[in-house]
C-alpha positions in Angstrom: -51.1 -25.7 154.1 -48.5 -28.5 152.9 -48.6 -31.6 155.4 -44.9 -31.3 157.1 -44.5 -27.7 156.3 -42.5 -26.5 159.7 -44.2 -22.8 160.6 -41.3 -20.6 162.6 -41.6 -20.6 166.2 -41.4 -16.9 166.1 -44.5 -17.1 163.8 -46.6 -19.6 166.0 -45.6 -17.4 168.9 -47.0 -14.6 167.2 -50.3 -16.2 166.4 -51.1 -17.5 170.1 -50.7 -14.0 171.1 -53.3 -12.8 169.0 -55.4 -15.8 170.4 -54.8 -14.9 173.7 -54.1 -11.4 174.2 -55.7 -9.8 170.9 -59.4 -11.4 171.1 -58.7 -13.0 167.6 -61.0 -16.4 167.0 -58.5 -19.7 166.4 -60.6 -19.7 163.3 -60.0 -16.5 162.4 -56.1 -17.2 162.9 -56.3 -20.2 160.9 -57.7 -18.5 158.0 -54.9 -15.9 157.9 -52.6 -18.1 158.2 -53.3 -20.5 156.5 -53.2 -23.4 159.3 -55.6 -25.5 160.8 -57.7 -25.2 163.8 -56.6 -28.0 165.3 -53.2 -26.9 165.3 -53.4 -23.8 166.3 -55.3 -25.5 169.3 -52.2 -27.8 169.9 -50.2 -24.7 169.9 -52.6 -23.5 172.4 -52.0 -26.7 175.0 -48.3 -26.4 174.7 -48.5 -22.4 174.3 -46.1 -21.7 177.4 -43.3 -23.6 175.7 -44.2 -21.9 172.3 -44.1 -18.7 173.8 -40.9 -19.7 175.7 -38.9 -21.4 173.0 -40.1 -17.8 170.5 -38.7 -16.0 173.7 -35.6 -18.3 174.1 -34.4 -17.7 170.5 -34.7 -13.9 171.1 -32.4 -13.8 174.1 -29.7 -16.0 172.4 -29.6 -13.9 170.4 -29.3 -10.7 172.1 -26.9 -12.5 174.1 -24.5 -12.9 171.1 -24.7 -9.5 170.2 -23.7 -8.2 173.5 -21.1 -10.4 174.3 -19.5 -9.1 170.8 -20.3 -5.4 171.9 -18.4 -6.6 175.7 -15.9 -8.1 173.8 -15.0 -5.2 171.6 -15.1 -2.8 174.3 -12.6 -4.7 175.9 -10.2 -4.7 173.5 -10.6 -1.0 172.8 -9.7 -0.3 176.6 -7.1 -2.7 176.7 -5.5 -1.1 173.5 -6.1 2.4 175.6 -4.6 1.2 178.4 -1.5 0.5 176.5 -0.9 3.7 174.8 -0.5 5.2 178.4 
């Protein structure tokens, strides 16, 4: 892999959980991947705020979606609410 090439945190997220929940070696993950040992293994120290940022991300934007959803429901009721 290019040195300074950024990996997605969703992807790094993805790889420690193979590490750690799956069984898979750090070797074997770096071979898929691409990426060396001793980066996955940094990954590894910081993993909680890997795994938190991946998991951040996610709620942001699941947050955006349902405040759109709220928001259009709202508007749909108040335009009800009219009509009566």
């Amino acid at each position: 892999m290019k040195k300074g090439y950024k990996i997605a945190q969703e992807v790094k997220y993805q790889i420690i959980k193979r590490v750690k929940e799956e069984g898979v070696s750090v070797a074997e993950a770096a071979r898929e991947h691409g990426v060396h040992e001793a980066t996955i293994y940094n990954w590894l120290g910081k993993g909680a705020e890997t795994g938190s940022t991946a998991e951040l991300l996610r709620l942001r934007r699941d947050k955006k979606s349902l405040l759109e959803l709220v928001g259009e429901m709202t508007l749909k009721l108040s335009e009800s609410q009219k009509k009566n």
